[in-house]
N, CA and C atoms of all chains as a GROMACS GRO file, in nm:
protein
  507
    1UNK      N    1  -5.279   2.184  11.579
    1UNK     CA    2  -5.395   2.129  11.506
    1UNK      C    3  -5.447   2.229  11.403
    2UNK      N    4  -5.489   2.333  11.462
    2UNK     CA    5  -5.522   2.480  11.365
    2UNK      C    6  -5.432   2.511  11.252
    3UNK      N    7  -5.270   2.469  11.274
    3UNK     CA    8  -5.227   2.465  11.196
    3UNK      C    9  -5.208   2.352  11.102
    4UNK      N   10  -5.273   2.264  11.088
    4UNK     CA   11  -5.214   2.140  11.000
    4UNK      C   12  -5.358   2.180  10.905
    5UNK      N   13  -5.499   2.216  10.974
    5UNK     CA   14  -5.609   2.247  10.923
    5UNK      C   15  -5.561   2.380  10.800
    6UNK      N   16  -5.520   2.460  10.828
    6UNK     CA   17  -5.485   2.546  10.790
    6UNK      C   18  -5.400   2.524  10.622
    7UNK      N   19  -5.297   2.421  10.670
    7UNK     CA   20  -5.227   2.358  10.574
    7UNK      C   21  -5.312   2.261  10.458
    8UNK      N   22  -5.347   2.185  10.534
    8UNK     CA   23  -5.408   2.148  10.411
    8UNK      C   24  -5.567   2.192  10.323
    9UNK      N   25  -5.609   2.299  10.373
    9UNK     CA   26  -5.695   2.418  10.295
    9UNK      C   27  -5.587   2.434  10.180
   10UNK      N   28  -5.459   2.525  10.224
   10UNK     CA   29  -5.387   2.556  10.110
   10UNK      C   30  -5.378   2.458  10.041
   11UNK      N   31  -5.330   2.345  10.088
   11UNK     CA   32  -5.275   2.234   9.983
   11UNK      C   33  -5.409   2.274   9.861
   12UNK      N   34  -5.576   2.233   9.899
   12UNK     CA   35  -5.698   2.194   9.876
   12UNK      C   36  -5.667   2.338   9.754
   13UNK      N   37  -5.677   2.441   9.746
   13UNK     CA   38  -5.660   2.526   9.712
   13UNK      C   39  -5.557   2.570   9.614
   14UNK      N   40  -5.434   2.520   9.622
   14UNK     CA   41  -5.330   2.513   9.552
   14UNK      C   42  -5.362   2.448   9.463
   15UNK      N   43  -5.406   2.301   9.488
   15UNK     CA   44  -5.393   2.205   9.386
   15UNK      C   45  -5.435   2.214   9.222
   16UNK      N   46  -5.583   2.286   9.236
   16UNK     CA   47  -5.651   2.318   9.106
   16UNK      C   48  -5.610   2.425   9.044
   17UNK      N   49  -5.488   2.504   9.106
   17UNK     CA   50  -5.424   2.587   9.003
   17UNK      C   51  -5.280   2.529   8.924
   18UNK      N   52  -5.210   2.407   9.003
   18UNK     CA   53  -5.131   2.327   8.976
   18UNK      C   54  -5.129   2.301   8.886
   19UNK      N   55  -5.238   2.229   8.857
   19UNK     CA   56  -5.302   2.094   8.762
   19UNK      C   57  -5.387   2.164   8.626
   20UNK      N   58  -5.398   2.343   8.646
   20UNK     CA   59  -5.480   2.417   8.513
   20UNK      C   60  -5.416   2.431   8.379
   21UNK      N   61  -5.303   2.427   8.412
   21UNK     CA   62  -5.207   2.383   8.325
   21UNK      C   63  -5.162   2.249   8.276
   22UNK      N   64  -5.127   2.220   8.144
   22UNK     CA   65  -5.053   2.103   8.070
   22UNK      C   66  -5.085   2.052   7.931
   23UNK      N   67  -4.991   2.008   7.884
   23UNK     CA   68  -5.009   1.946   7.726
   23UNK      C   69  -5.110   1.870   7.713
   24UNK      N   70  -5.174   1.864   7.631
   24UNK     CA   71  -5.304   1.767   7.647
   24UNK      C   72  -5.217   1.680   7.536
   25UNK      N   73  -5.200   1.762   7.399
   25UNK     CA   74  -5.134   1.652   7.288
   25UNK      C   75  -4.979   1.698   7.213
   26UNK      N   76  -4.949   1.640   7.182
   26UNK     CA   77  -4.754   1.640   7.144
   26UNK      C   78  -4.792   1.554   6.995
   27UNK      N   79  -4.758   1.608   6.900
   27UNK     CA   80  -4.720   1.535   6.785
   27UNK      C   81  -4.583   1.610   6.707
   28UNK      N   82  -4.500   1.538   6.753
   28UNK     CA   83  -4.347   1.554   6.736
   28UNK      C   84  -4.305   1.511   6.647
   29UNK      N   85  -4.238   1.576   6.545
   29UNK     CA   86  -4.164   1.549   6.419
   29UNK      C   87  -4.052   1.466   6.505
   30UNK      N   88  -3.966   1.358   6.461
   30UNK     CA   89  -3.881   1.289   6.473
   30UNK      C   90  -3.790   1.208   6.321
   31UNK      N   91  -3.671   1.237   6.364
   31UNK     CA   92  -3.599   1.177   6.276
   31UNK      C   93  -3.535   1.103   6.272
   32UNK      N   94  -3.476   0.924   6.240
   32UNK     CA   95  -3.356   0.870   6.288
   32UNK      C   96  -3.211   0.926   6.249
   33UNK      N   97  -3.169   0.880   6.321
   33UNK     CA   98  -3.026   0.926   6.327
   33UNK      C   99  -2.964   0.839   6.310
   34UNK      N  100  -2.832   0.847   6.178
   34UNK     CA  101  -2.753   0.729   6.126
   34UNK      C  102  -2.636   0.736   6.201
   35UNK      N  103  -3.900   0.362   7.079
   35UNK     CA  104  -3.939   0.489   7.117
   35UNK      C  105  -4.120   0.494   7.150
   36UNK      N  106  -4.196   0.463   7.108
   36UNK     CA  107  -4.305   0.447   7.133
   36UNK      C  108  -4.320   0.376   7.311
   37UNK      N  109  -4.217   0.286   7.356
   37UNK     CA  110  -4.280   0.205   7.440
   37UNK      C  111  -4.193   0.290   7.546
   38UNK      N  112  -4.068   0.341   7.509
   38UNK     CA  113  -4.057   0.436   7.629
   38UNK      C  114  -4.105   0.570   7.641
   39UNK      N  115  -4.159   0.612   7.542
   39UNK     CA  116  -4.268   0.759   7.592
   39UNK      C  117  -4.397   0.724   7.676
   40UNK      N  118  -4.430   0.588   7.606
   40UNK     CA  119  -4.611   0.520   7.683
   40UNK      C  120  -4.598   0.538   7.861
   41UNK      N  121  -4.413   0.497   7.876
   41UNK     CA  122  -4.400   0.439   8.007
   41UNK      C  123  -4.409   0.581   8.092
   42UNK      N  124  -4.378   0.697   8.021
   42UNK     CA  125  -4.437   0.804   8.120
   42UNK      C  126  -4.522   0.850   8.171
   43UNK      N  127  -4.519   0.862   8.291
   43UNK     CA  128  -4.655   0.876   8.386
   43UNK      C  129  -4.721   0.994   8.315
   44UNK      N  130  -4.839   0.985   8.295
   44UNK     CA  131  -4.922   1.110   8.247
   44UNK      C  132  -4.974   1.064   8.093
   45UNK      N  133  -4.882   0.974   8.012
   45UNK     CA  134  -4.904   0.972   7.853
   45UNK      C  135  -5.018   0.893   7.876
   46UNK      N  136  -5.114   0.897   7.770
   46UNK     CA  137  -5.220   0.786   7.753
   46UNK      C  138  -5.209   0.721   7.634
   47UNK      N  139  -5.199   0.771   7.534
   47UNK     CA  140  -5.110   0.647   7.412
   47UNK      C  141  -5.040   0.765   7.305
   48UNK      N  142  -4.911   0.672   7.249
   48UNK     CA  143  -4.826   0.681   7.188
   48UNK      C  144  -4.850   0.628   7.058
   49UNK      N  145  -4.816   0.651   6.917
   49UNK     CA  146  -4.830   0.634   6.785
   49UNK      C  147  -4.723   0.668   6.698
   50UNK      N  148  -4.652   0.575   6.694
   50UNK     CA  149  -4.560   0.631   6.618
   50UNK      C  150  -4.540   0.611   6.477
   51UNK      N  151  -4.545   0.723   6.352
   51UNK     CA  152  -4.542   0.630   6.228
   51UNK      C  153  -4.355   0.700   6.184
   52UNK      N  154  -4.300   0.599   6.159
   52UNK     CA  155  -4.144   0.617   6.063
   52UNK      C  156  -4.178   0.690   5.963
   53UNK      N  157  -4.271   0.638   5.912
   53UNK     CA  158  -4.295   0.709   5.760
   53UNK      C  159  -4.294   0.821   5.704
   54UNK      N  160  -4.418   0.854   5.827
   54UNK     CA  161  -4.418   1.050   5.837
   54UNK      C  162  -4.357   1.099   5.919
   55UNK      N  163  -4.250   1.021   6.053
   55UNK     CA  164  -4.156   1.088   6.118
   55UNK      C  165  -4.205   1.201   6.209
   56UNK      N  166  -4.346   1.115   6.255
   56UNK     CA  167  -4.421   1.181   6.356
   56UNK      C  168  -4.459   1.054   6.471
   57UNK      N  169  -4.417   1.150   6.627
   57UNK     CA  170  -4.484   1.064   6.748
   57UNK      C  171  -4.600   1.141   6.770
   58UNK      N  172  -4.702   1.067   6.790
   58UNK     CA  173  -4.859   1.145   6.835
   58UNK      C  174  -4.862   1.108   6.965
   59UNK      N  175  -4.833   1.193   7.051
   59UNK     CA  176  -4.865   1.137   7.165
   59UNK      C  177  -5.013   1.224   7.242
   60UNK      N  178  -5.105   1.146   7.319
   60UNK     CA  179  -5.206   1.144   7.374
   60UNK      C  180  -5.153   1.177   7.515
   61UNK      N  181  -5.179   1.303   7.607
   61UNK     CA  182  -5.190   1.296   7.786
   61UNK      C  183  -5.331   1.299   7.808
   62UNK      N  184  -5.288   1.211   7.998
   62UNK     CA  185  -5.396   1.217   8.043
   62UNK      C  186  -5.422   1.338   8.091
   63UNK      N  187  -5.559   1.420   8.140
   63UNK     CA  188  -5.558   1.507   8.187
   63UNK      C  189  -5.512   1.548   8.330
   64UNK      N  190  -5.421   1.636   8.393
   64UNK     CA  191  -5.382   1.651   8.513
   64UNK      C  192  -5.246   1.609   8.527
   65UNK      N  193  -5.160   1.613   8.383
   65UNK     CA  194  -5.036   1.546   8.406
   65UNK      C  195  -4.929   1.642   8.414
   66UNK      N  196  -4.821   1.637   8.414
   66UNK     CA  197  -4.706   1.703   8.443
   66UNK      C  198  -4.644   1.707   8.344
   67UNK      N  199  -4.646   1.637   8.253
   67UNK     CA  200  -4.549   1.592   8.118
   67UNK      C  201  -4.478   1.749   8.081
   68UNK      N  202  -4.345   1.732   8.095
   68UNK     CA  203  -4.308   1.853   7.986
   68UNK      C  204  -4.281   1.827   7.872
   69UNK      N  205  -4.260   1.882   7.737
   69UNK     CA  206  -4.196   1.871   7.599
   69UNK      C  207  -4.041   1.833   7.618
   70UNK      N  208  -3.966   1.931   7.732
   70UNK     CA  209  -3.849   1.883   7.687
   70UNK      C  210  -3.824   1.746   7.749
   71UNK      N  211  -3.910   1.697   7.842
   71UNK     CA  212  -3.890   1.517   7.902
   71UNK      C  213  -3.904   1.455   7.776
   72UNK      N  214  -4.026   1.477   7.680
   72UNK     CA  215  -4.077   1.380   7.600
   72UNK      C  216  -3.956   1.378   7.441
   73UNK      N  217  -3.888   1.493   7.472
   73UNK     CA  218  -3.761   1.543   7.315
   73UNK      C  219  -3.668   1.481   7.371
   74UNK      N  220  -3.630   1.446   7.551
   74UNK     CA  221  -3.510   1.355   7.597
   74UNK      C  222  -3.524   1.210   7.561
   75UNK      N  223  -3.641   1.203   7.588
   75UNK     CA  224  -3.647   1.072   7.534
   75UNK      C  225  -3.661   0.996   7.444
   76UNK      N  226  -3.684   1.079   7.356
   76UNK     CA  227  -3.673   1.040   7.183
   76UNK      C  228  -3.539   1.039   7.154
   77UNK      N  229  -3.483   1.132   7.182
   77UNK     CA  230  -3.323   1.157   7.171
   77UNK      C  231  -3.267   1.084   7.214
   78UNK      N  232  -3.276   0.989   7.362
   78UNK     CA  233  -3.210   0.851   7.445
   78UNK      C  234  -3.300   0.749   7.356
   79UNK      N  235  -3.331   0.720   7.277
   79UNK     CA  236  -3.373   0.625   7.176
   79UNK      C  237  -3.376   0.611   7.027
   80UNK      N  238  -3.225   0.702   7.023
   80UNK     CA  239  -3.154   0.732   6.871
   80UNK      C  240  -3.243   0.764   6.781
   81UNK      N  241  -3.334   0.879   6.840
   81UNK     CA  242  -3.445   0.968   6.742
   81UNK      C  243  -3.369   1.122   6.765
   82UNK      N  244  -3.400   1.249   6.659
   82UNK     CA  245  -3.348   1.330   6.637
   82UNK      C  246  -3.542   1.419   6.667
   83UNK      N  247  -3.556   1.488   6.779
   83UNK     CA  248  -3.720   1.565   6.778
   83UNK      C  249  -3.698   1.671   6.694
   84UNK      N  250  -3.773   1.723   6.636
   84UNK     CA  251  -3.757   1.804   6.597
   84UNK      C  252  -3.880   1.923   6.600
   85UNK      N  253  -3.956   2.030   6.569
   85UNK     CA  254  -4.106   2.052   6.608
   85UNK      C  255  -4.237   1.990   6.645
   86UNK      N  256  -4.248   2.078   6.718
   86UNK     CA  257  -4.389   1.999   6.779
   86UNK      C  258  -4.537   2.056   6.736
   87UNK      N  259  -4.656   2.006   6.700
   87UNK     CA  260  -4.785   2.043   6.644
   87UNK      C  261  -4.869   2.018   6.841
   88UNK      N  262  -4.930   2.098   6.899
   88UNK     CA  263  -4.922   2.090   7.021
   88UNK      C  264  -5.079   2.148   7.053
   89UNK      N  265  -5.162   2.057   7.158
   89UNK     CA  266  -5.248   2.136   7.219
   89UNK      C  267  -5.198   2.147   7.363
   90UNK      N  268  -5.200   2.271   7.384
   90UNK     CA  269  -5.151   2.306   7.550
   90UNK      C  270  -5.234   2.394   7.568
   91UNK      N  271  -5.239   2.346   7.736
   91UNK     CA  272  -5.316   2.450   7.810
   91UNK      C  273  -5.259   2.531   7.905
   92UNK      N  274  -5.272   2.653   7.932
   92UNK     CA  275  -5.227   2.778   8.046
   92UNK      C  276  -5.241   2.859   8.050
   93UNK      N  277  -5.176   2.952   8.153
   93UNK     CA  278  -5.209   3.070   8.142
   93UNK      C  279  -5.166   3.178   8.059
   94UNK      N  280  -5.256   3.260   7.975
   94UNK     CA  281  -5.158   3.406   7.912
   94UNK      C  282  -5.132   3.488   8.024
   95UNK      N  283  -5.071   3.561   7.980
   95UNK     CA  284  -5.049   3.686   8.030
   95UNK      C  285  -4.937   3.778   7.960
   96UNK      N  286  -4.923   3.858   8.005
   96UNK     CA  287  -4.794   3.957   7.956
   96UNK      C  288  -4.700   3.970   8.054
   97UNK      N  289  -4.539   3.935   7.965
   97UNK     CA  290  -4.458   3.955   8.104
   97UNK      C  291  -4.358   4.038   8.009
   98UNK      N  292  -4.309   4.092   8.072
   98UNK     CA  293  -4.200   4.270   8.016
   98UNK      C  294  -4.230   4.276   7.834
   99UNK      N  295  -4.369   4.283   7.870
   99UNK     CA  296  -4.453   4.412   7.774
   99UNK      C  297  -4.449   4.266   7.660
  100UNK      N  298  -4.428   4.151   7.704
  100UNK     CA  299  -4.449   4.066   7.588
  100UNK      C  300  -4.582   3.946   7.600
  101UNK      N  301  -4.668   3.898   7.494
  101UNK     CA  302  -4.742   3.776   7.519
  101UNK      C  303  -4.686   3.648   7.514
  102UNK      N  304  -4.675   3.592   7.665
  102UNK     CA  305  -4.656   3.490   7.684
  102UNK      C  306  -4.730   3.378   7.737
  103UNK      N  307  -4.700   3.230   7.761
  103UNK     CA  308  -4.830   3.130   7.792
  103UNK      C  309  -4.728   3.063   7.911
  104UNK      N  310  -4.787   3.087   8.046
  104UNK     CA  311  -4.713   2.944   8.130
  104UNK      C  312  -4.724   2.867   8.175
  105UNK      N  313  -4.664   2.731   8.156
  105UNK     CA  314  -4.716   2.616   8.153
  105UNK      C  315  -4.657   2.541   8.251
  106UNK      N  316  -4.772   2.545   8.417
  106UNK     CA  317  -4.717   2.495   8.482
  106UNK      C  318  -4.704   2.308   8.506
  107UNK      N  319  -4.600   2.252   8.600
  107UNK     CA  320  -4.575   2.124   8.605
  107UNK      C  321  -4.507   2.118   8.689
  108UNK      N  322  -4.391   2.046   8.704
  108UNK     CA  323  -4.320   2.011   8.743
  108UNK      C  324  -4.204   2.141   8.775
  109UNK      N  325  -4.246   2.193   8.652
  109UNK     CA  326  -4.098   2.346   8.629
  109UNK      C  327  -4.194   2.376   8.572
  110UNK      N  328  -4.213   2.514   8.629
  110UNK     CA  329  -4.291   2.614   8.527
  110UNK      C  330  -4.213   2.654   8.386
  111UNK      N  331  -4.253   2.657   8.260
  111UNK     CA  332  -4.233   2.694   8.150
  111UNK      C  333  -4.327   2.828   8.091
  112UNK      N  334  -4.216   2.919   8.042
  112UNK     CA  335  -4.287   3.034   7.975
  112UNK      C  336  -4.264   3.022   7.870
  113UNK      N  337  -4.343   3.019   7.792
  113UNK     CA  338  -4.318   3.022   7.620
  113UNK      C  339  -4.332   3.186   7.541
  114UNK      N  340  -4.276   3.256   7.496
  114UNK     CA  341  -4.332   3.345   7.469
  114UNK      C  342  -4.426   3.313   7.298
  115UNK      N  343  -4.501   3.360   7.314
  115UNK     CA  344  -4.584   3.396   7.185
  115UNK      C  345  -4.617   3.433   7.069
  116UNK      N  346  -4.673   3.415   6.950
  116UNK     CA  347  -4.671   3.481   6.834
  116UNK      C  348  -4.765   3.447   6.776
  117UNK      N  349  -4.830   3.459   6.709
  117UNK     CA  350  -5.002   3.446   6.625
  117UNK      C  351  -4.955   3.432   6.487
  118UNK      N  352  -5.018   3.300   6.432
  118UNK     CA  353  -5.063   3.280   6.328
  118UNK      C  354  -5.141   3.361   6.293
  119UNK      N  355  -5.132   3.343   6.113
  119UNK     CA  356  -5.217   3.441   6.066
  119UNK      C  357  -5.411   3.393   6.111
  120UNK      N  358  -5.384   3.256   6.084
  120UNK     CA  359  -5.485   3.190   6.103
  120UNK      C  360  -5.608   3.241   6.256
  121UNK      N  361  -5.501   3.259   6.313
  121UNK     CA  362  -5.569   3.351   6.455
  121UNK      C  363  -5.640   3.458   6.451
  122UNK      N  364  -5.617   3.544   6.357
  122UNK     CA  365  -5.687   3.636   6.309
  122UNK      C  366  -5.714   3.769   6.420
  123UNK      N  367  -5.555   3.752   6.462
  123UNK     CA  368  -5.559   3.897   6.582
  123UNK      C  369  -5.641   3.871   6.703
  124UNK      N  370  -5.688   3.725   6.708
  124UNK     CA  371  -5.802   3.761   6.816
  124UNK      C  372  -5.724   3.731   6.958
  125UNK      N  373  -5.586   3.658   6.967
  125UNK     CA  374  -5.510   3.660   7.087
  125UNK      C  375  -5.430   3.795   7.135
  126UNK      N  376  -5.398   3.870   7.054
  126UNK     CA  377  -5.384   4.050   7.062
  126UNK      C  378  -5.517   4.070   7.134
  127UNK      N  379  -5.602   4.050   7.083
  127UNK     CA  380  -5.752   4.126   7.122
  127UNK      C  381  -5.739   4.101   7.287
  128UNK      N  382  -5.739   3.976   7.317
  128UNK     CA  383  -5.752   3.905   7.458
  128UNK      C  384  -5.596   3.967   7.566
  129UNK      N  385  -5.501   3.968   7.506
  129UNK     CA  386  -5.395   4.035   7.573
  129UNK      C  387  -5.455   4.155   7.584
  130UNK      N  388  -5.511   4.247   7.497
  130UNK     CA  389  -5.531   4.400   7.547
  130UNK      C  390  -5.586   4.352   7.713
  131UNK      N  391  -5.704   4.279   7.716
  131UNK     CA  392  -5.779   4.303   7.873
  131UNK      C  393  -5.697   4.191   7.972
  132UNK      N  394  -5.582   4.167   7.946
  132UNK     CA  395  -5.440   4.049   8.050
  132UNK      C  396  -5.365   4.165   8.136
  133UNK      N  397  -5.378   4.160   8.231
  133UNK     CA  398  -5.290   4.181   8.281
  133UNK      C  399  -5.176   4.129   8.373
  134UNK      N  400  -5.069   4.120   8.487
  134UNK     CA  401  -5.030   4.074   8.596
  134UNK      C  402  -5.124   3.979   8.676
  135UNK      N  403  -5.237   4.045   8.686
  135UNK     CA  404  -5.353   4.037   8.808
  135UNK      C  405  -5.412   3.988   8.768
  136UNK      N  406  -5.477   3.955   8.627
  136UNK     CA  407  -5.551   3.877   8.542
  136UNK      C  408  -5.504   3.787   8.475
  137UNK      N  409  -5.453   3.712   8.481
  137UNK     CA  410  -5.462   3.572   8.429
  137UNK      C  411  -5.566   3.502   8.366
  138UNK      N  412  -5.518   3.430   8.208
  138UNK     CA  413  -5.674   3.412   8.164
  138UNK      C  414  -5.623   3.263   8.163
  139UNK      N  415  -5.629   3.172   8.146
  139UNK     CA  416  -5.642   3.040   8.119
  139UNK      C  417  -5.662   2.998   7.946
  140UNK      N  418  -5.624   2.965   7.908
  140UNK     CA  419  -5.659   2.888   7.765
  140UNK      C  420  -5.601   2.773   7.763
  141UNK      N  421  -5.627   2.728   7.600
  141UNK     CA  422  -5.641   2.615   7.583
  141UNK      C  423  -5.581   2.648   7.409
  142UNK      N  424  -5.414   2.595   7.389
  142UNK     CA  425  -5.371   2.639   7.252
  142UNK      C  426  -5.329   2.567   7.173
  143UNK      N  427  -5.361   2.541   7.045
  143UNK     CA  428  -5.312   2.493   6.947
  143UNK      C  429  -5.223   2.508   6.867
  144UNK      N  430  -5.131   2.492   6.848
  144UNK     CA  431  -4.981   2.555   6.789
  144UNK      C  432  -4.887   2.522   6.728
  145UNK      N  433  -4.797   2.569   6.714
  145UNK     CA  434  -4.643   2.473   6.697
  145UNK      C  435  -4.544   2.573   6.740
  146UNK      N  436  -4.432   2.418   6.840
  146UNK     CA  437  -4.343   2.471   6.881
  146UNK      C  438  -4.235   2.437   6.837
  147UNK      N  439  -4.172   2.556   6.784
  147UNK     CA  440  -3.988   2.498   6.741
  147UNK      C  441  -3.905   2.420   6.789
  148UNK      N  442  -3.806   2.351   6.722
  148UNK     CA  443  -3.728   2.301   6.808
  148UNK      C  444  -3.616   2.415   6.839
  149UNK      N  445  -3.567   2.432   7.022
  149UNK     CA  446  -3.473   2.531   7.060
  149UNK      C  447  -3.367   2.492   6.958
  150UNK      N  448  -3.257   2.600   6.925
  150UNK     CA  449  -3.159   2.570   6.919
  150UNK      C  450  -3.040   2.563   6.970
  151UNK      N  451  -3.073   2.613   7.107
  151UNK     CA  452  -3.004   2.574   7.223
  151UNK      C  453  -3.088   2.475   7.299
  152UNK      N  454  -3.010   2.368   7.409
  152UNK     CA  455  -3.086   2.351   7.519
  152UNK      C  456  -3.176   2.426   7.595
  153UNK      N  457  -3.102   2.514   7.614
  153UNK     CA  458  -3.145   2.609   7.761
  153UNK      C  459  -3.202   2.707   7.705
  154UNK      N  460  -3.239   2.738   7.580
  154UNK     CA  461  -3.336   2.820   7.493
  154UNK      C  462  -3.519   2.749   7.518
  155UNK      N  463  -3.556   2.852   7.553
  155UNK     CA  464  -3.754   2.843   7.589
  155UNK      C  465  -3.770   2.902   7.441
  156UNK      N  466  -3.827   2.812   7.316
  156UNK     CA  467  -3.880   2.827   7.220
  156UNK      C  468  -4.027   2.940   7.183
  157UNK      N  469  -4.052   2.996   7.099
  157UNK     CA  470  -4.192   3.022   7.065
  157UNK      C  471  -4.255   2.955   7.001
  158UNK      N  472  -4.380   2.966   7.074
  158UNK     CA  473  -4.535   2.873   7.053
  158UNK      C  474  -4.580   2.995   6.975
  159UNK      N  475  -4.642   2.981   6.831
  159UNK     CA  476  -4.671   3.018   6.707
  159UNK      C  477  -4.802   2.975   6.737
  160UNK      N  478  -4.913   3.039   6.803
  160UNK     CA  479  -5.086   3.010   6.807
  160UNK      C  480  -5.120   3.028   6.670
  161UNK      N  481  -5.192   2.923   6.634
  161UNK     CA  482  -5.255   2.872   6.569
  161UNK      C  483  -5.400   2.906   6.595
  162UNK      N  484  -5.469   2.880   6.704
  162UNK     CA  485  -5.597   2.878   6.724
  162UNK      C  486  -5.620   2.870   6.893
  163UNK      N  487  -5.692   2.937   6.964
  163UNK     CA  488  -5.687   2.933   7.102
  163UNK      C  489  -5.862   2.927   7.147
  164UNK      N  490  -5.895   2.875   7.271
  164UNK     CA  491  -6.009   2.877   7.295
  164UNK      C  492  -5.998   2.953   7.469
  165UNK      N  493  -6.107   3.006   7.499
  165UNK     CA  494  -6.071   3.078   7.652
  165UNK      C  495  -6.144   3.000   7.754
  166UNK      N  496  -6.073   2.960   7.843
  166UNK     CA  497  -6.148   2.859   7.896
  166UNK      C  498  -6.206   2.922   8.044
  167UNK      N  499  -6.333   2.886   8.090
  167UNK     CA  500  -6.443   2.911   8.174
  167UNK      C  501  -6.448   3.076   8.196
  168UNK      N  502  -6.464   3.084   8.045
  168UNK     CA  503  -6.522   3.242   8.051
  168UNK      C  504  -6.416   3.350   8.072
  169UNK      N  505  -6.312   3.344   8.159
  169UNK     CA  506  -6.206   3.416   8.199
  169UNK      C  507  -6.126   3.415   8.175
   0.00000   0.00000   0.00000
């Protein structure tokens, strides 16, 4: 039990360093190809 | 190409104009999206990507004596770094007080090359950076 408590603290803890990161916006040159 | 970038989990809208040979794409916040998912899939929809104009967020730091940003997800990505003139030295300034142990968080505006390899991690050319919650 102590241990599953334990586990998901980390998870709780992990998560918001996971997620501090990422692209918010992408504007990508693209070209067609013949 | 627009309707299969939308369909990725994380995008919030897609814009695509032919004209200017730009996709604008919009994420939601908290997503995973990497660049090279979103360059596969332009590419599996007989588009050619080519640079990207980019706001990303992560961490700096310095890794073997260089400024780099990593951008975690799915696969962590390290980009290494380089400053616009436009930056005006002030991401040098912020690396002097980075270390290992310090991690700062930002928030960057940029452009990223296209690799010219696959398996080549491009440089992100800062443009403009903001430091986010103080640290």
């Amino acid at each position: 039990m102590k241990r599953i408590v334990v586990l998901g603290l980390m998870i709780l803890l992990l998560v918001p360093q996971l997620v501090q990161a990422e692209f918010l916006r992408v504007q990508l040159k693209i070209y067609g190809m013949d | 190409v627009r309707v299969a970038v939308k369909k990725i989990d994380g995008v919030k809208s897609v814009e695509v104009s032919l004209n200017h040979g730009v996709a604008d794409i919009i994420l939601q916040p908290d997503n995973a999206v990497s660049l090279d998912r979103i360059r596969q899939i332009v590419l599996d929809n007989g588009f050619s990507p080519r640079e990207a104009e980019v706001v990303v967020k992560g961490h700096v730091m310095q890794k073997d004596s260089q400024p780099v940003l990593k951008v975690s997800g799915l696969k962590d990505v390290i980009y290494p770094l380089t400053e616009a003139p436009e930056a005006k030295g002030k991401m040098v300034e912020l690396l002097k007080t980075t270390s290992k142990q310090t991690e700062k968080v930002v928030t960057i505006r940029g452009l990223i090359e296209q690799p010219k390899k696959p398996s080549m991690t491009p440089r992100l050319l800062v443009r403009e950076f903001k430091l986010e919650g103080g640290e």
